[in-house]
Structure formats: structure tokens, C-alpha cells
C-alpha positions in Angstrom: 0.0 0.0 0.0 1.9 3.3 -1.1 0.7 7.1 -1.7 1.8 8.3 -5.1 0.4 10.5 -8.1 -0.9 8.9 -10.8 1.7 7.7 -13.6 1.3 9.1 -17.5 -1.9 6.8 -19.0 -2.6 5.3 -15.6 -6.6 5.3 -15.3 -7.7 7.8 -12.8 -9.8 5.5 -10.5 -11.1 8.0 -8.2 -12.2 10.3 -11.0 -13.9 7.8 -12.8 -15.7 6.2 -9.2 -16.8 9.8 -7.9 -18.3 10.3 -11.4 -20.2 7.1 -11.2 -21.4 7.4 -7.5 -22.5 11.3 -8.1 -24.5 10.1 -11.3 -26.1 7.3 -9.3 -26.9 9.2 -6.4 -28.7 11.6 -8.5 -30.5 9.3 -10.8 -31.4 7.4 -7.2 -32.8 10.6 -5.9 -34.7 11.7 -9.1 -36.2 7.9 -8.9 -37.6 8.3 -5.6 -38.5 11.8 -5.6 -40.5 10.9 -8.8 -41.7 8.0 -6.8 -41.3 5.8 -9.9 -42.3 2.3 -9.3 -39.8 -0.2 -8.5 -39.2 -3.4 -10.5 -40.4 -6.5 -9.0 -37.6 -9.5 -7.7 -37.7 -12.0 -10.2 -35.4 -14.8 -8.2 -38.1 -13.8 -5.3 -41.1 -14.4 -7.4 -39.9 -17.4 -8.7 -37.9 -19.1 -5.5 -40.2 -17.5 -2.6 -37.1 -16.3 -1.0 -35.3 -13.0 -1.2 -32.1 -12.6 -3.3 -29.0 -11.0 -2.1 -30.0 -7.6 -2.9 -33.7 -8.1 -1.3 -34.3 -4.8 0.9 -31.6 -2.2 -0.8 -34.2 0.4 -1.7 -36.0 -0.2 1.3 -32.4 0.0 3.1 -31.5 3.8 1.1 -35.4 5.2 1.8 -35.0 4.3 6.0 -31.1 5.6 5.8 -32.8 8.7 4.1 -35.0 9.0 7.1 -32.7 8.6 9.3 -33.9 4.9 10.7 -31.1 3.2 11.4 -31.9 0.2 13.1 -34.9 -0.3 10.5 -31.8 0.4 7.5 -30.1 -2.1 9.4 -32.4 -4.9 9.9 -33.6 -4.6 6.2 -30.2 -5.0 4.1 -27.0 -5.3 7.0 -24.3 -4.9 3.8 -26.3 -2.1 1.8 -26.5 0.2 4.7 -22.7 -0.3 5.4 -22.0 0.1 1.8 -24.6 3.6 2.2 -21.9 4.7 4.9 -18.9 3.7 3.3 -19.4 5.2 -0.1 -19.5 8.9 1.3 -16.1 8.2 2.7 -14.6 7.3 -0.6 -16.2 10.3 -2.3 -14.8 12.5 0.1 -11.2 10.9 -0.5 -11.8 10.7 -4.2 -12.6 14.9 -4.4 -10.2 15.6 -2.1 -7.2 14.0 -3.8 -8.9 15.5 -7.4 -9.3 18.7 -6.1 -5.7 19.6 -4.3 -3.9 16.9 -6.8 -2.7 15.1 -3.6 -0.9 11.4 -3.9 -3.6 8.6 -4.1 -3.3 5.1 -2.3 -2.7 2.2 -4.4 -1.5 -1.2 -3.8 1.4 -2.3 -5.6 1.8 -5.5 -4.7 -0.6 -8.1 -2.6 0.6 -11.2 -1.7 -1.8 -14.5 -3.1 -2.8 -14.8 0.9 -3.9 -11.3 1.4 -6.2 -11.5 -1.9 -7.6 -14.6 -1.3 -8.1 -13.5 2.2 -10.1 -10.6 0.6 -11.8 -12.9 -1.9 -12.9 -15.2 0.7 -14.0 -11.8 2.9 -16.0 -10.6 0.6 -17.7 -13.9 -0.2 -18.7 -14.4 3.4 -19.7 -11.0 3.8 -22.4 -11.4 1.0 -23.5 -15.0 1.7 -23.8 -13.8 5.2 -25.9 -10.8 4.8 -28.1 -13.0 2.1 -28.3 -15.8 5.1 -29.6 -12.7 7.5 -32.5 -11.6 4.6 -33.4 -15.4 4.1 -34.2 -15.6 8.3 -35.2 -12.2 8.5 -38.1 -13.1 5.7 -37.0 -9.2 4.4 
């Protein structure tokens, strides 16, 4: 893990990621403001039983309200996700704005990835596990 400006034709990750989480977060808002309706689960109408994603936009609307523990108990990973993204943004237009070094990791060992891998992968069969009991 090292702090260093961006090399000549490197992609500019945190331009590119701030773009795409500014766009979303405004075609999110202009959804719900508009109160359009939202598309029914397939997997659940078909299995009975809610997919991995089951409770995200019921997640965003009790974070928007401030309901934490309801934003909680609907989607555990989407409303950690709903904190963490603010963060990056924040890092993204901060290291855009006053052209400061950005983190990168040069090198990661096989262990650490497949530590992350694995991570990840328990994280989401976890939180899907947690909607399946929960009935969300």
C-alpha cells in the first residue's frame, strides 16, 4: 500500500468512481422523488425467497430518514455500503481537487487477496443468510 500520483496513462480510479457514485446518487434521488415504481424481484417471485440484494431500496429510503436500526435490519451490507461510499467520495474529491498522492497497492501477496476474496464472499452469503431468516 503506497501514496503516489498517478503515472502518465494510468486510469484515474477516483475520478472515474466519484463520477459514477454522483451520477447514481442523483438518478437514485430523481427515482424516488419521482416515486417511480420499482421493479419487482424475479429470483423472489420465482424461489419464494429474497435474493441478495432483497431490501436495498428499502435500506437507502429508512437511511434517508434517518432509521437506522430499520436500515439495518432490512439489508445489514447495503447500509454499510450507504456509509462507506461517502467516505470514498470525500477521499476521491479531495485527492482530485488539491492533486494530492492517491493510495494504491502495488503488490498483494496470493494470501492477502484470497483472504479478501474469501471476505467478501462471506460478507455477501452472510448478509443473504440474514434476509433469508429475517423473511426481508
Amino acid at each position: 500500500m503506497t501514496w503516489r500520483h498517478l503515472r502518465p496513462g494510468e486510469i484515474d480510479h477516483e475520478a472515474i468512481w466519484l463520477g459514477v457514485s454522483l451520477c447514481t446518487m442523483l438518478g437514485v434521488w430523481g427515482w424516488l422523488y419521482l416515486a417511480l415504481p420499482i421493479p419487482d424481484c424475479t429470483f423472489h417471485r420465482w424461489t419464494g425467497l429474497p435474493c441478495p440484494t432483497c431490501g436495498v431500496t428499502r435500506c437507502l429510503r429508512y437511511t434517508l430518514h434517518r432509521d437506522w436500526w430499520a436500515a439495518v435490519g432490512t439489508n445489514p451490507l447495503a447500509f454499510l455500503g450507504y456509509g462507506l461510499i461517502p467516505l470514498y467520495d470525500l477521499y476521491a474529491a479531495t485527492v482530485l481537487l488539491f492533486r494530492l498522492p492517491r493510495l494504491r497497492f502495488e503488490a498483494i501477496s496470493a494470501r492477502t487477496g484470497n483472504f479478501v476474496r474469501y471476505g467478501v464472499i462471506t460478507a455477501i452469503l452472510a448478509n443473504w443468510a440474514w434476509l433469508v431468516w429475517m423473511r426481508v
